[in-house]
C-alpha positions in Angstrom: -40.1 -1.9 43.6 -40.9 -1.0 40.1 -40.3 2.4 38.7 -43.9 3.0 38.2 -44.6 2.1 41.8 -41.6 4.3 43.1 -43.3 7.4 41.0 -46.8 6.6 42.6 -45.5 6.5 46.1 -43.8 9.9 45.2 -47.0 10.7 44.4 -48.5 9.7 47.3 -46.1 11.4 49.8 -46.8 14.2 48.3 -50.7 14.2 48.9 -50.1 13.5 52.4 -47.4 16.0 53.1 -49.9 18.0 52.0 -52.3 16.9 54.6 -50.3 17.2 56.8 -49.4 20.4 56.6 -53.7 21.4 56.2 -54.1 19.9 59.2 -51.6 20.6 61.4 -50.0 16.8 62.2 -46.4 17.7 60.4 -43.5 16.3 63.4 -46.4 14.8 65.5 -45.9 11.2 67.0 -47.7 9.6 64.0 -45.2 11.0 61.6 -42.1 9.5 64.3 -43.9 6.0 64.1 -43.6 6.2 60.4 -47.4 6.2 60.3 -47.3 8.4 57.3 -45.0 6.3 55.2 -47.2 3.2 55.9 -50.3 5.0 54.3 -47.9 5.9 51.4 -47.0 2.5 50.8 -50.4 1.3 51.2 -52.3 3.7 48.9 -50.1 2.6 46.1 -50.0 -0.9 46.7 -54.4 -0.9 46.8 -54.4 1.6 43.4 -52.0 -0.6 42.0 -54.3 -3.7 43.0 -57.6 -2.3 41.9 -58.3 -2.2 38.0 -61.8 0.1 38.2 -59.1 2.9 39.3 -57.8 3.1 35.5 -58.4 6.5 34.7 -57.2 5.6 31.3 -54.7 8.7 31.6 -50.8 7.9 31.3 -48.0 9.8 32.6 -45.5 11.4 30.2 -42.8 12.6 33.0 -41.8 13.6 36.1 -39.2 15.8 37.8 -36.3 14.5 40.3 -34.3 16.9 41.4 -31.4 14.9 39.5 -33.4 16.0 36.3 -32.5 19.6 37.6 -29.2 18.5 38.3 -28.3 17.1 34.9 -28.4 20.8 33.7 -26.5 22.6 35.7 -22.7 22.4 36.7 -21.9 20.2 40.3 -20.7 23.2 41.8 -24.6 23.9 42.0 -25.9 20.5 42.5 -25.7 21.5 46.6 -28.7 24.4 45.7 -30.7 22.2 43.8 -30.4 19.7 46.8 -31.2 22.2 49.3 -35.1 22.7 47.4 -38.0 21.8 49.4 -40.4 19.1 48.1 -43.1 22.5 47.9 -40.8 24.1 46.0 -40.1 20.9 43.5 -44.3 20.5 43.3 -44.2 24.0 42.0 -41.5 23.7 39.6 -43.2 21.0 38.5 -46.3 22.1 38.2 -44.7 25.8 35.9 -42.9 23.2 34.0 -45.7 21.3 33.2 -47.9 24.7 32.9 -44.6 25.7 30.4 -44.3 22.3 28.3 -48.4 22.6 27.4 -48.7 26.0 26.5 -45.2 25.8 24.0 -45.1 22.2 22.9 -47.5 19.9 24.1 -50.2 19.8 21.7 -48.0 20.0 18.7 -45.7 17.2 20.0 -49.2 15.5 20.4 -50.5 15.9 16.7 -47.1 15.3 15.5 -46.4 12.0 17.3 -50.2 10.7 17.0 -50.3 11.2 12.6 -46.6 9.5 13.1 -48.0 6.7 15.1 -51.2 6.4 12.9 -49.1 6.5 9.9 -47.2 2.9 10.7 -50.4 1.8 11.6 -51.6 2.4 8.3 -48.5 1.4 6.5 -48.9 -2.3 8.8 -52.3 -2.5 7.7 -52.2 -2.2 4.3 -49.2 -3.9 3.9 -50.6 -7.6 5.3 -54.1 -6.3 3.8 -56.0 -6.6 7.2 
């Protein structure tokens, strides 16, 4: 499985856990019969499969709890195991809230004009 595909059915755990949890099924017989993890698999595999659901949006990151990890001394690493998927989504979410409201749209003005510019420099340099 692809990394991309690995990050979508993240993804898509997390929308169902979520369902699950709205309505009620969370350690019912469907979630035993792996029911749950089917869907998972499934909704990636039919977004994957089905061009008129480009958004035309691309993902800049993600968090793994090893990401966490990397930062911290092992003697923590047990903690950082211990955090619930909820509590990961909400990192995630202050981190992302965080990395837009110091960084994101200078890092995106910066790295666009650098990008432009060796477009530029390519295109005048074969004279397109």
């Amino acid at each position: 499985m692809s990394a991309q595909n690995k990050h979508n059915l993240g993804i898509a755990h997390g929308i169902i856990d979520q369902v699950k949890h709205a309505y009620g099924v969370e350690g019912s017989h469907l979630e035993e019969e792996g029911a749950f993890d089917k869907l998972a698999e499934w909704i990636v595999k039919e977004v994957t499969a089905c061009p008129s659901l480009d958004t035309g949006y691309f993902h800049i990151t993600s968090l793994h709890r090893d990401d966490i990890k990397h930062e911290y001394p092992k003697e923590y690493h047990h903690l950082i195991d211990r955090l619930s998927d909820k509590q990961m989504r909400e990192f995630a979410s202050k981190l992302a809230d965080a990395f837009c409201s110091c960084c994101y749209w200078e890092s995106l003005k910066s790295i666009t004009e650098e990008t432009l510019e060796d477009d530029m420099e390519r295109f005048y340099r074969v004279g397109i």
